[in-house]
Rosetta silent file (secondary structure, phi, psi, omega in degrees, C-alpha in Angstrom):
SEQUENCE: XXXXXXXXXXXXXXXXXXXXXXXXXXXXXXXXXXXXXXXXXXXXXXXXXXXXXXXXXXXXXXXXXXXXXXXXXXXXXXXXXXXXXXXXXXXXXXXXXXXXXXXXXXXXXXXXXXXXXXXXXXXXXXXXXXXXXXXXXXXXXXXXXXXXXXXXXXXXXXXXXXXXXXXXXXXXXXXXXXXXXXXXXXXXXXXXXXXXXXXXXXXXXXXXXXXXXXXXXXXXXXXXXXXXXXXXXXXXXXXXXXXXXXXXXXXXXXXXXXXXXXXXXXXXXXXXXXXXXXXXXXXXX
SCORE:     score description
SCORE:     0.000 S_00000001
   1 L     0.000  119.897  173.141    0.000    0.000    0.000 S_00000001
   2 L   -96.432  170.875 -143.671    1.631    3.240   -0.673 S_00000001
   3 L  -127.039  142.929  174.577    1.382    6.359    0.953 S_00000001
   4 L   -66.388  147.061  160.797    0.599    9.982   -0.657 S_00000001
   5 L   -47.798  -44.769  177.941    3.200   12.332   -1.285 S_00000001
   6 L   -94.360   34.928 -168.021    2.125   14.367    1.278 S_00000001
   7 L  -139.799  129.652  115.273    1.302   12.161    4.275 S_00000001
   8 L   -40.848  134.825  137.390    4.045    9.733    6.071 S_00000001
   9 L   -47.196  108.901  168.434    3.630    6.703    7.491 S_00000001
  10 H   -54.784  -44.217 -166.394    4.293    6.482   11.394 S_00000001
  11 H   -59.374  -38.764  167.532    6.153    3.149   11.043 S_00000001
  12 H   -66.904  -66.943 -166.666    8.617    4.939    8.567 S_00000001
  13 H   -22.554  -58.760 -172.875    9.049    7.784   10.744 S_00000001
  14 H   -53.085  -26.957 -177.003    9.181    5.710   13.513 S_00000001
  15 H   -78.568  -44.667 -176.669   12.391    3.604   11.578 S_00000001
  16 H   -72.813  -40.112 -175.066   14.261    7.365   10.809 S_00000001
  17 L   -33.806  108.555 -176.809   13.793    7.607   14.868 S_00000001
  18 L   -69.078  146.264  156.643   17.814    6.962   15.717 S_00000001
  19 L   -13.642  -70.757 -159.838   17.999    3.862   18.487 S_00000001
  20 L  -152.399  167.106 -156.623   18.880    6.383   21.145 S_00000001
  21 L  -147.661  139.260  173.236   19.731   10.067   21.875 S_00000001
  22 L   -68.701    6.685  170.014   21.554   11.671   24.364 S_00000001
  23 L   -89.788  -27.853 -152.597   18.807   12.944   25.911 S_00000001
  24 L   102.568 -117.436 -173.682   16.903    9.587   26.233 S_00000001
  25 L   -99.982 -127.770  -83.271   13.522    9.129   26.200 S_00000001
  26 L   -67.590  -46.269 -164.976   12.948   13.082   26.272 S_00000001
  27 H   -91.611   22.901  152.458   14.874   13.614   23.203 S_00000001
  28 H  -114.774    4.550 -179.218   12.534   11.025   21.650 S_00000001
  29 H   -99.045  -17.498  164.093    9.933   12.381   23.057 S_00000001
  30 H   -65.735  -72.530  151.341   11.184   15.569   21.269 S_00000001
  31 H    -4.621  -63.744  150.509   11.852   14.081   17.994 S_00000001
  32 H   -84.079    6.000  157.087    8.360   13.233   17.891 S_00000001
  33 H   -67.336  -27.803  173.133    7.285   16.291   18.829 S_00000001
  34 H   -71.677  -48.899 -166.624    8.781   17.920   16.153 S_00000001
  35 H   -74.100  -15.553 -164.387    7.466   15.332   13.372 S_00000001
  36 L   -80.264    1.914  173.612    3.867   16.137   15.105 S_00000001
  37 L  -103.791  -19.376  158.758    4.359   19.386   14.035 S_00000001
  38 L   -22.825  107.079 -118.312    5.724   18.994   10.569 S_00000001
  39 L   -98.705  149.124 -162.449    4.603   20.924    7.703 S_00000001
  40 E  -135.489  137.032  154.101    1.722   18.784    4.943 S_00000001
  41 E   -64.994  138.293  173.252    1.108   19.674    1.286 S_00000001
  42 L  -106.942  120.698  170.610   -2.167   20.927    0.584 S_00000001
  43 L   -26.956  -62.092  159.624   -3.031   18.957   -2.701 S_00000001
  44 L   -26.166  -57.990 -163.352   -5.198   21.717   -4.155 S_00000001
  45 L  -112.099  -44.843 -174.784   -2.928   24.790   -4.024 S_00000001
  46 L   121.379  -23.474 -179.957    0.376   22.887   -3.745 S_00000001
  47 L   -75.459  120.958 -160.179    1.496   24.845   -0.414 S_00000001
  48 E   -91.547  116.494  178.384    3.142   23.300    2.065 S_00000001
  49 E  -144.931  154.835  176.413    1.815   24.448    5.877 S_00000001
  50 L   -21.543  125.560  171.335    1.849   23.548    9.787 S_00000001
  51 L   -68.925    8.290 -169.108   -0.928   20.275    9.691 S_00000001
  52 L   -95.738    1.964 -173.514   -2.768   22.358   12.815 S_00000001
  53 L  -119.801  -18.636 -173.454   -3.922   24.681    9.861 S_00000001
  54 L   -93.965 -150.749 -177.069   -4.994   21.807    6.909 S_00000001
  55 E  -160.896  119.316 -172.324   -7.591   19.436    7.047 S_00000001
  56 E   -83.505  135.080  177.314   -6.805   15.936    6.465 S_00000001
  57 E  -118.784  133.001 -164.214   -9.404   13.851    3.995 S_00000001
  58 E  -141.309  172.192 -146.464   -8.867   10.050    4.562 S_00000001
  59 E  -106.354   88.560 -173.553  -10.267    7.151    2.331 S_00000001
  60 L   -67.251 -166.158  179.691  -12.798    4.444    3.995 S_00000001
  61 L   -54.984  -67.735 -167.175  -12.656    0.503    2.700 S_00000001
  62 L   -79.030   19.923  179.540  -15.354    1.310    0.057 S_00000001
  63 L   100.082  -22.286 -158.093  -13.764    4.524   -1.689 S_00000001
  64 E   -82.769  131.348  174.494  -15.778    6.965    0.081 S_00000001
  65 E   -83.653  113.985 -176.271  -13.708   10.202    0.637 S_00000001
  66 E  -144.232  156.947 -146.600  -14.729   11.727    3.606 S_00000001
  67 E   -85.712  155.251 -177.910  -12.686   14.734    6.071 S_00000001
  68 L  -128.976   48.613 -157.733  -10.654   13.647    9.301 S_00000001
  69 L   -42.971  -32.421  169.330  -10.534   16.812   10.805 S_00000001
  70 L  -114.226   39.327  161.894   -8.264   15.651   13.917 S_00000001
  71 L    60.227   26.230 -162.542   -6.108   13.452   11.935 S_00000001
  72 L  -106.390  -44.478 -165.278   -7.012   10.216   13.820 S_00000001
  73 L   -58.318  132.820 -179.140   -8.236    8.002   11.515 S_00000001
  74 L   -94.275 -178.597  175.075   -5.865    5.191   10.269 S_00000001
  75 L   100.673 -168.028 -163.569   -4.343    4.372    7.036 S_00000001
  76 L   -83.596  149.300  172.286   -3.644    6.758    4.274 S_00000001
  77 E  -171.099 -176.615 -161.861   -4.729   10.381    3.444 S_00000001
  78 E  -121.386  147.439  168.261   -4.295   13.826    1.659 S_00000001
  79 E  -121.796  138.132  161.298   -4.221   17.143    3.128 S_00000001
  80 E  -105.452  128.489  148.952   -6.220   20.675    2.054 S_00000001
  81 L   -98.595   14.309 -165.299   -5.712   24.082    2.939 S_00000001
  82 L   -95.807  171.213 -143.452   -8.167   25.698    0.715 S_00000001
  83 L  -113.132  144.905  135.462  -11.662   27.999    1.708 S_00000001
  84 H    16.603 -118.511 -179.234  -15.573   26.552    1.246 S_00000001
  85 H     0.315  -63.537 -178.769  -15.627   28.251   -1.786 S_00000001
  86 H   -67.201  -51.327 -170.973  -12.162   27.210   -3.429 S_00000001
  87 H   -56.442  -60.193  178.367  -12.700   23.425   -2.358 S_00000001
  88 H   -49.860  -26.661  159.708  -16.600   23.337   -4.220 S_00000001
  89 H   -63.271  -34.065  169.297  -15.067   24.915   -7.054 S_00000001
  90 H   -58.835  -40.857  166.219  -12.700   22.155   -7.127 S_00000001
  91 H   -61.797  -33.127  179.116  -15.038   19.950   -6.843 S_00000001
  92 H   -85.762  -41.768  174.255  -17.330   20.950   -9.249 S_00000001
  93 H   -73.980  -12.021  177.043  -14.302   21.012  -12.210 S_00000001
  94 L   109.821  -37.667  166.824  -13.257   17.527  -11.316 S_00000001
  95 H    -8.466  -85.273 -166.755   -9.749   19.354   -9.532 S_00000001
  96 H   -61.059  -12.229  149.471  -10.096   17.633   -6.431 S_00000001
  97 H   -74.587  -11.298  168.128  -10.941   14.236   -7.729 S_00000001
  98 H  -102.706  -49.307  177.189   -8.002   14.316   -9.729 S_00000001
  99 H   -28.460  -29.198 -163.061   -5.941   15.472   -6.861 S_00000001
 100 H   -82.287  -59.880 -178.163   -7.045   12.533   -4.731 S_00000001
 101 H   -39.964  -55.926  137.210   -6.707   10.078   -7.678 S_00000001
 102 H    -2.103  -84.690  171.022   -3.060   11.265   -7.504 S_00000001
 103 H   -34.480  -96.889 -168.454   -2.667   11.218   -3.568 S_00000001
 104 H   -68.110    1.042  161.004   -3.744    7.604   -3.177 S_00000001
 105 L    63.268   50.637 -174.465   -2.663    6.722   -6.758 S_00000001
 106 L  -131.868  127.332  153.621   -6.248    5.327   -7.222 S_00000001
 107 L   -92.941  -10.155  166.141   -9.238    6.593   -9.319 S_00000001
 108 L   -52.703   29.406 -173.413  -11.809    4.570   -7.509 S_00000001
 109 L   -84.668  147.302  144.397  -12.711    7.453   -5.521 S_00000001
 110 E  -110.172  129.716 -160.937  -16.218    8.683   -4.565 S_00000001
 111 E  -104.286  142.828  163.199  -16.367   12.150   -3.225 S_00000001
 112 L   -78.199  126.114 -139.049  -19.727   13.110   -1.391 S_00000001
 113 L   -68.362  -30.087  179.927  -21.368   16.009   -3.496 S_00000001
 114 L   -89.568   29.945 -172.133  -21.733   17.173    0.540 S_00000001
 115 H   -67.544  -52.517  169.564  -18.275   16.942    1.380 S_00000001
 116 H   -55.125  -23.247  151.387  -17.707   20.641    2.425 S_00000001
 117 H   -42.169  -66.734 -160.949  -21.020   20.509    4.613 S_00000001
 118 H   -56.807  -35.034  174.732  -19.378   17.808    6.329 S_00000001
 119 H   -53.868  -88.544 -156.938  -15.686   19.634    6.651 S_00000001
 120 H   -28.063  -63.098 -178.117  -17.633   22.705    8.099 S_00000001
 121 H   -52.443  -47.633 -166.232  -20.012   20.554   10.669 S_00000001
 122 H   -81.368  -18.706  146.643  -16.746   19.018   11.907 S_00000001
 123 H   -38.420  -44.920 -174.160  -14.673   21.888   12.322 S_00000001
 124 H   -96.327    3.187  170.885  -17.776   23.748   14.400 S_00000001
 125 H   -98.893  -49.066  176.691  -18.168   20.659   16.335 S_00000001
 126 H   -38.308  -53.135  179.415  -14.395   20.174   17.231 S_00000001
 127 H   -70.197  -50.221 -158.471  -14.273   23.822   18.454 S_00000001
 128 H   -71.287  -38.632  157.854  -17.463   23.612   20.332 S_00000001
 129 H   -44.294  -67.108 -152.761  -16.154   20.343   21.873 S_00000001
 130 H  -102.256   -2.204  137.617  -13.122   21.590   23.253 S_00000001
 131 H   -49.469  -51.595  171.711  -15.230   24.881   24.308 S_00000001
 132 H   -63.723  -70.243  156.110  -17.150   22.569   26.546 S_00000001
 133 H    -9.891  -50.666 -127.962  -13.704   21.122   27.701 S_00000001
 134 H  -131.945  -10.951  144.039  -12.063   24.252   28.751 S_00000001
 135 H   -53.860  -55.000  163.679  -15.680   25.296   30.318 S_00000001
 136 H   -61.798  -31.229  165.171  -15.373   22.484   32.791 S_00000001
 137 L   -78.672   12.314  178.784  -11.747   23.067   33.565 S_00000001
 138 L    65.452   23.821 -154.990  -13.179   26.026   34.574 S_00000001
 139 L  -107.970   -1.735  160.496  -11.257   28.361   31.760 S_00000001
 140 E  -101.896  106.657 -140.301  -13.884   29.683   30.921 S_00000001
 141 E  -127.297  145.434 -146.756  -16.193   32.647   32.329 S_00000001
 142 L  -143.859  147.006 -159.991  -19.797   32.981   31.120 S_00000001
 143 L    71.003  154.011 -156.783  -22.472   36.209   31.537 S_00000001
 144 H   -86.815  -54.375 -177.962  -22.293   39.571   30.011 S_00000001
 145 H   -52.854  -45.097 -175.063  -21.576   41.154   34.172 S_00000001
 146 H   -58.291  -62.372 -153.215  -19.400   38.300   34.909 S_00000001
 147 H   -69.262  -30.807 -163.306  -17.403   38.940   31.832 S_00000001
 148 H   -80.625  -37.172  173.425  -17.431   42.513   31.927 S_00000001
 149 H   -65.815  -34.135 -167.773  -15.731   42.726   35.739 S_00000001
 150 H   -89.859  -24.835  165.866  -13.065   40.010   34.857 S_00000001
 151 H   -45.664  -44.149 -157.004  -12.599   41.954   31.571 S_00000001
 152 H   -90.900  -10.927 -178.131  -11.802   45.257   33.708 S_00000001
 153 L   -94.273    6.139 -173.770  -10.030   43.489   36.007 S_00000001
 154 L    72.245   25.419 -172.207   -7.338   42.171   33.461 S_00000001
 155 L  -129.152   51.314 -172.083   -8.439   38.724   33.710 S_00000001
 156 L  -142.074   88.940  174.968   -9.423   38.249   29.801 S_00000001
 157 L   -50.733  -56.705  160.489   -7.312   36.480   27.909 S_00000001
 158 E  -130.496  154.374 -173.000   -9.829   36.525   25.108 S_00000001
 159 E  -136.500  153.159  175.714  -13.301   37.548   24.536 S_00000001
 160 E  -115.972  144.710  136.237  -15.651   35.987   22.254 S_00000001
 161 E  -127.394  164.787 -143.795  -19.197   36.630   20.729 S_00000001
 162 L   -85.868 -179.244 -179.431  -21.666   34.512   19.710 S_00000001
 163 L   -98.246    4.222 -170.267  -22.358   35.683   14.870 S_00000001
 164 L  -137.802   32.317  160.828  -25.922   36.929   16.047 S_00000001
 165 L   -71.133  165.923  174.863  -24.910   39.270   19.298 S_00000001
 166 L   -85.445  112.513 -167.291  -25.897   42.953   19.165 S_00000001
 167 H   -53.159   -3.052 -177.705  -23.338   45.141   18.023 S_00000001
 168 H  -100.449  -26.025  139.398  -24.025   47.199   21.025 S_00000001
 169 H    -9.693  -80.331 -160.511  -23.305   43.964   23.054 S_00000001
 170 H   -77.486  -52.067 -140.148  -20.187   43.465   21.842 S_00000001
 171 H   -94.427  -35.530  167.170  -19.045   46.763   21.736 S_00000001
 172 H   -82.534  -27.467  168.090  -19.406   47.424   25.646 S_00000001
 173 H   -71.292  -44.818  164.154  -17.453   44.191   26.700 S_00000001
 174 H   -21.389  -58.739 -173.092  -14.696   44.926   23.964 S_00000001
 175 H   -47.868  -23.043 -134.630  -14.757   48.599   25.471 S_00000001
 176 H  -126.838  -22.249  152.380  -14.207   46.641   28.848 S_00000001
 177 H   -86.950  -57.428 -155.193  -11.462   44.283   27.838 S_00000001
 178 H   -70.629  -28.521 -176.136   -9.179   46.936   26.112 S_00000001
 179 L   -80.024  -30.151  173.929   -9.405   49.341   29.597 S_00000001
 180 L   -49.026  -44.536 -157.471   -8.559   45.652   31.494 S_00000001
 181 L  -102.182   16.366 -122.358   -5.709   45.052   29.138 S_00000001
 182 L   -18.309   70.871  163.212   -4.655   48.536   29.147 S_00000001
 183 L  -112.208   23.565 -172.008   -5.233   49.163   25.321 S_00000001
 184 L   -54.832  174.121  161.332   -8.008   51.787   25.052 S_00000001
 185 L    90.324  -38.707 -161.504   -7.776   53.635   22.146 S_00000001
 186 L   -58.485  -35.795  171.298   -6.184   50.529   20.363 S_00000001
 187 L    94.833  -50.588  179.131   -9.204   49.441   18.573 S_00000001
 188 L   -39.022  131.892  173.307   -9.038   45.437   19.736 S_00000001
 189 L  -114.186  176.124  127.687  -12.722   43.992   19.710 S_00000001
 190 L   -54.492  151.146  173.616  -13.625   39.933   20.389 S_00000001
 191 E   -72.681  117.394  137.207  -14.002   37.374   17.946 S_00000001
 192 E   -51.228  108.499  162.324  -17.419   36.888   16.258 S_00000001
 193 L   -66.108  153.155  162.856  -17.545   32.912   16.302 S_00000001
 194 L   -85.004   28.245  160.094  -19.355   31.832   13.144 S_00000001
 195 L  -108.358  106.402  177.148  -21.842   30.392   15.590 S_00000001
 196 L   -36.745  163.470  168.708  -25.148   31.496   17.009 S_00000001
 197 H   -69.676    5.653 -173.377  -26.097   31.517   20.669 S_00000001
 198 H   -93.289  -40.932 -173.167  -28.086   28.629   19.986 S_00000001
 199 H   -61.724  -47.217 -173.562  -25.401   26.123   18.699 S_00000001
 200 H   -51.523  -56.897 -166.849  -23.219   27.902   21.872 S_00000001
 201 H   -63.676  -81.165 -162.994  -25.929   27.115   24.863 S_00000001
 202 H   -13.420  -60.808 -152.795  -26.334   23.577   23.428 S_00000001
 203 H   -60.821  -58.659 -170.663  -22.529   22.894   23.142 S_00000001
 204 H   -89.488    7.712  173.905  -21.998   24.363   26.834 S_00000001
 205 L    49.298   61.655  155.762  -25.224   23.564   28.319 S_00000001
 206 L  -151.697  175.194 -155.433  -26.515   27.072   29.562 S_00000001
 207 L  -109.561  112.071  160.788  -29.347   29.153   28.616 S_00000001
 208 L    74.313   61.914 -176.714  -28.397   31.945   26.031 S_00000001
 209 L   -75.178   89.021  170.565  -24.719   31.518   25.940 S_00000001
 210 L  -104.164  -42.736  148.446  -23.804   35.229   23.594 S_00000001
 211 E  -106.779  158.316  149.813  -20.564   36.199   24.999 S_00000001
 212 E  -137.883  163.533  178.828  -17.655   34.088   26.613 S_00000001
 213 E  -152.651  147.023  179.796  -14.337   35.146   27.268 S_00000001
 214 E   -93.274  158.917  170.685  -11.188   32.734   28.572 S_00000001
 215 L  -135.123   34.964 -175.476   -9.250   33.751   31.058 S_00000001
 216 L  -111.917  150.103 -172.128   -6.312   30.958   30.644 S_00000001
 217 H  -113.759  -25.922  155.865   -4.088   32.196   28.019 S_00000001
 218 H   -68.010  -25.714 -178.315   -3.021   28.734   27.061 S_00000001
 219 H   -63.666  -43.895  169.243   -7.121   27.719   26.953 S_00000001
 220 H   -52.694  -52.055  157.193   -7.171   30.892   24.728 S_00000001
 221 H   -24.416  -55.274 -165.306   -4.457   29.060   22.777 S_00000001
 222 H   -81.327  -58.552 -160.480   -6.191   25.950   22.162 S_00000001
 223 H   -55.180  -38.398 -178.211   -9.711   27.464   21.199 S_00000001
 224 H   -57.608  -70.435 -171.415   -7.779   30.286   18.712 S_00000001
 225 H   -58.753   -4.151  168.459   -6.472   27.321   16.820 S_00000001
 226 H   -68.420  -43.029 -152.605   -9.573   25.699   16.239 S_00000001
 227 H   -57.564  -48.326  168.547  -11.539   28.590   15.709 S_00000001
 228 H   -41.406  -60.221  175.150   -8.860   29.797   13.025 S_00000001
 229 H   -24.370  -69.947 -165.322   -8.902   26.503   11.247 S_00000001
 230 H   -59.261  -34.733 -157.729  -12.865   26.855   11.125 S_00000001
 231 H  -101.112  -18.630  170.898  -13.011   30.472   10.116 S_00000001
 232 H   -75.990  -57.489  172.398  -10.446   30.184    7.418 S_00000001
 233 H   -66.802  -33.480  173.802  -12.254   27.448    5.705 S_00000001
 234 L   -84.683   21.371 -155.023  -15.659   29.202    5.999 S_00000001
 235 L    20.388   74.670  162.750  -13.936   32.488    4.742 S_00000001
 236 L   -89.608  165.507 -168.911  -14.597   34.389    7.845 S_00000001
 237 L  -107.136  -27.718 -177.586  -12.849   37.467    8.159 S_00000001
 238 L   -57.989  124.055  156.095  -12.079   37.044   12.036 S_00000001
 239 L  -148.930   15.438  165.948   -8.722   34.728   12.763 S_00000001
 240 L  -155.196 -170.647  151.121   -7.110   36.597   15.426 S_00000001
 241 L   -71.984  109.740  172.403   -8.092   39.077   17.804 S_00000001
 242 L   -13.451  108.054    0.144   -9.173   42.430   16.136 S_00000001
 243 L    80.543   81.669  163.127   -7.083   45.247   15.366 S_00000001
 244 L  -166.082  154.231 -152.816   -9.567   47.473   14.143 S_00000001
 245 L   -89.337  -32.586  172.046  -10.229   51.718   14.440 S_00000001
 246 L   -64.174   14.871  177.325  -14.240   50.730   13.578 S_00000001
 247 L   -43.513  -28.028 -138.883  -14.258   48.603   16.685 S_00000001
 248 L    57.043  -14.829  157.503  -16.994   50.700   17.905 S_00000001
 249 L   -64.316   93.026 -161.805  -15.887   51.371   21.051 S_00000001
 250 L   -48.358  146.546 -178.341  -15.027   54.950   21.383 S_00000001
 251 L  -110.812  157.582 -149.414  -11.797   55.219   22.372 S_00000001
 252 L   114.866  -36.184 -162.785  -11.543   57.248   25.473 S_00000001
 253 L   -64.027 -177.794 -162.079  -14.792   55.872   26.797 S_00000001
 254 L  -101.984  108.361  171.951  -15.428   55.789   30.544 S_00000001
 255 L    11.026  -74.916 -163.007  -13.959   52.630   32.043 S_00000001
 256 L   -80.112   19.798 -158.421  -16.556   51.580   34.821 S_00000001
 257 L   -91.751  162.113 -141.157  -19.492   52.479   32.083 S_00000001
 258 L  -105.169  147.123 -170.709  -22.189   50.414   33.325 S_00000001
 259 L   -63.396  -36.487  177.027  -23.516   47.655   30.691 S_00000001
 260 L   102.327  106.611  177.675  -26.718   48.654   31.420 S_00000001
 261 L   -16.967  -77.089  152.941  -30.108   46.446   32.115 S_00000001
 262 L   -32.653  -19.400  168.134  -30.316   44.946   28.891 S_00000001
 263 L   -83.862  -54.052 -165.956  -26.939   44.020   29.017 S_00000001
 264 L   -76.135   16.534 -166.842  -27.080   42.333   32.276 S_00000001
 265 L  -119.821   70.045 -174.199  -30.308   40.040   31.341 S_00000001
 266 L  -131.373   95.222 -151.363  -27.915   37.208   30.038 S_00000001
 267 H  -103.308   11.554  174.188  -28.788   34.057   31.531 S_00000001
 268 H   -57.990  -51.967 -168.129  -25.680   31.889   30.119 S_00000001
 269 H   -67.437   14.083 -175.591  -23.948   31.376   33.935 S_00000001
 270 L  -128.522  114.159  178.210  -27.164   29.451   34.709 S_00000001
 271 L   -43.687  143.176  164.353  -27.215   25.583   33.636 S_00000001
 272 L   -69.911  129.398 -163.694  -30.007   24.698   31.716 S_00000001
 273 L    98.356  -30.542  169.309  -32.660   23.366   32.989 S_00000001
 274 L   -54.971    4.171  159.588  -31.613   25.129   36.815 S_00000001
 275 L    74.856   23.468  166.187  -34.801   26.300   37.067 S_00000001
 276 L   -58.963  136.386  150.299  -34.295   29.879   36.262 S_00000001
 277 L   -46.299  122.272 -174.804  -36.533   31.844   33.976 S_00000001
 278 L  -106.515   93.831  159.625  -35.770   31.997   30.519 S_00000001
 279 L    -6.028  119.644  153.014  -35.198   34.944   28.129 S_00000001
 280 L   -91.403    3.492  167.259  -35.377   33.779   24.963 S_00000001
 281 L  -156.468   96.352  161.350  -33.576   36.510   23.523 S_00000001
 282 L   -31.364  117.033  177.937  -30.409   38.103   25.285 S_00000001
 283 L   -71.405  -18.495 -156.800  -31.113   42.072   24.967 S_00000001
 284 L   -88.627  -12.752 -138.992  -27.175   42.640   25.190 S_00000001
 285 L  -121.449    0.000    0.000  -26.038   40.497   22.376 S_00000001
């Protein structure tokens, strides 16, 4: 069985691994740290990048091509770096079907006309997954009051909002992270996720989940690289934290200013089901 240009085998890898190292086991524990980080061709474009940025497509028994978004699945596979958009066009000329037929040096492929649905769904589930994670480790802080005191307090790594908050939402916790971080004037907003508050309360189990913000700066870590991945492929414009003089936030504004009743009727810090009364539609967001 042969292997794609752009994908290794562990068992070769594992064979270039020298016997022993003068470190020990740590510099083999390095060694493979290094290959897990190793840069993958994306078939499509040709570009070689980090594999925490592609998206791996792997091959079942019967042909069916279908995405492997955390690279677990065994046996052979091809990597993509290309956007929604660029991959259906490929798809629709036949590109990407030759690409594979390449890769796995097979034409017996079947691609599902609903492959890029599926990339997308797995991408927003992966992040929302490890959102839930890093909620339970407690890395997470939840409510527009909650957020906005640990924002002012410097305790915001990152701030998020839900793609269907209220720009006036958003614009007083931003205001409320940059005087925390000491950046007024600076322009940094939060990340729009390219998720609603509905897909959010599900994932994290609360009731009208619109903003969150981390306050672990490695937890911030992990969730930016999903979130990039996902926002890159759906051609979102967010992939880092904002840089931007239209932030909306005046800059200048008054520190303390209070969110304001409608802001504060955000019922996310309360499990669902906890037998609170429920807003169906956060005024702040």
């Amino acid at each position: 069985m042969r292997t794609p240009n752009n994908e290794r085998l562990a068992s070769q890898t594992d064979r270039a691994e020298p016997a022993s190292s003068p470190d020990g086991g740590e510099g083999r524990k390095a060694a493979r740290a290094d290959r897990k980080q190793s840069d993958r061709r994306c078939i499509l474009a040709g570009e070689s990048s980090p594999r925490e940025g592609l998206i791996r497509l792997a091959v079942s028994p019967s042909g069916l091509v279908l995405p492997d978004v955390q690279a677990k699945a065994p046996g052979r596979g091809a990597w993509i770096g290309v956007t929604r958009a660029e991959l259906e066009d490929a798809i629709a000329k036949g590109r990407l079907k030759a690409a594979l037929a390449r890769a796995f040096k097979s034409g017996d492929l079947q691609i599902p006309p609903d492959l890029p649905e599926k990339i997308e769904n797995a991408l927003a589930r992966i992040l929302l997954d490890r959102l839930g994670l890093e909620l339970r480790a407690g890395s997470i802080i939840l409510g527009a009051q909650r957020i906005a005191e640990a924002a002012r307090g410097g305790a915001v790594a990152l701030l998020f909002h839900a793609e269907d908050a209220s720009e006036d939402g958003r614009k007083k916790l931003d205001q409320a992270w940059r005087v925390g971080s000491e950046r007024e004037g600076s322009g940094d907003r939060g990340l729009v996720l390219p998720l609603d508050r509905m897909a959010l309360s599900v994932a994290l189990g609360r009731e009208n989940v619109v903003h969150l913000a981390v306050g672990h700066p490695a937890a911030a870590a992990r969730i930016a690289g999903l979130l990039q991945r996902l926002v890159h492929f759906t051609g979102s414009a967010s992939d880092a934290p904002a840089r931007n003089a239209d932030s909306g936030a005046a800059p200048g504004a008054a520190p303390h200013a209070d969110l304001g009743a409608n802001d504060m009727n955000d019922d996310a810090a309360a499990p669902i089901g906890a037998g609170r009364e429920t807003n169906t539609e956060e005024r702040t967001s």
